[in-house]
N, C-alpha and C positions, 0 to 999 in steps of 0.2 A: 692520857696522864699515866706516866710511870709510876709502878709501884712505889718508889722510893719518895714521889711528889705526893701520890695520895697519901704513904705513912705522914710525909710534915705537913699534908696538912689537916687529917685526923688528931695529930697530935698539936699543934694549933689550937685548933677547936676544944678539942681534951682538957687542955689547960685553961683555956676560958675558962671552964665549967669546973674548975679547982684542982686535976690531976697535976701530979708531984711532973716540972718540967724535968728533973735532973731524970728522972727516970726515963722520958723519953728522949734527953740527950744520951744517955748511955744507950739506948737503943739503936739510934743514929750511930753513933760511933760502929756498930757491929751489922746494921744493914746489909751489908754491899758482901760482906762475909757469907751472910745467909747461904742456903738454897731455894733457888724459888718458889717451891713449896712453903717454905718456913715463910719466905715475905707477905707470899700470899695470905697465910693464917694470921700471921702476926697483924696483916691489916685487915683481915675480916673480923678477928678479936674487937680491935678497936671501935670498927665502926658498930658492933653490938653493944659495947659498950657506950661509944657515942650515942646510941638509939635508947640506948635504958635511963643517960643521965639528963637528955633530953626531955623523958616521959617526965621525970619527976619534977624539973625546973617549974 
C-alpha cells in the first residue's frame, strides 16, 4: 500500500471516529507536494492518533 492509500485510509477511519474531514481533505489536496519524509510523518501522526482514539472508544 502506497503512502498516499494508507494516508485515505487513516483518514477514513479518522473520520469515523469524529476527526474534522475537511481537514483531512485539505491535506490531500497537498500530499503529493510533500517529501517523503514529511508523508511518511504525517501518517505515522495519524495512525498514533488512530491508536489513542481507538483506546478510548
Amino acid at each position: 500500500m502506497s503512502s498516499k492509500q494508507r494516508f485515505q485510509d487513516l483518514a477514513a477511519r479518522l473520520v469515523k471516529l469524529g476527526e474534522s474531514k475537511e481537514e483531512f481533505d485539505l491535506w490531500l489536496k497537498i500530499f503529493d507536494d510533500l517529501p517523503e519524509d514529511k508523508q511518511r510523518e504525517l501518517v505515522s501522526m495519524m495512525l498514533k492518533e488512530l491508536e489513542e482514539l481507538e483506546k478510548i472508544r
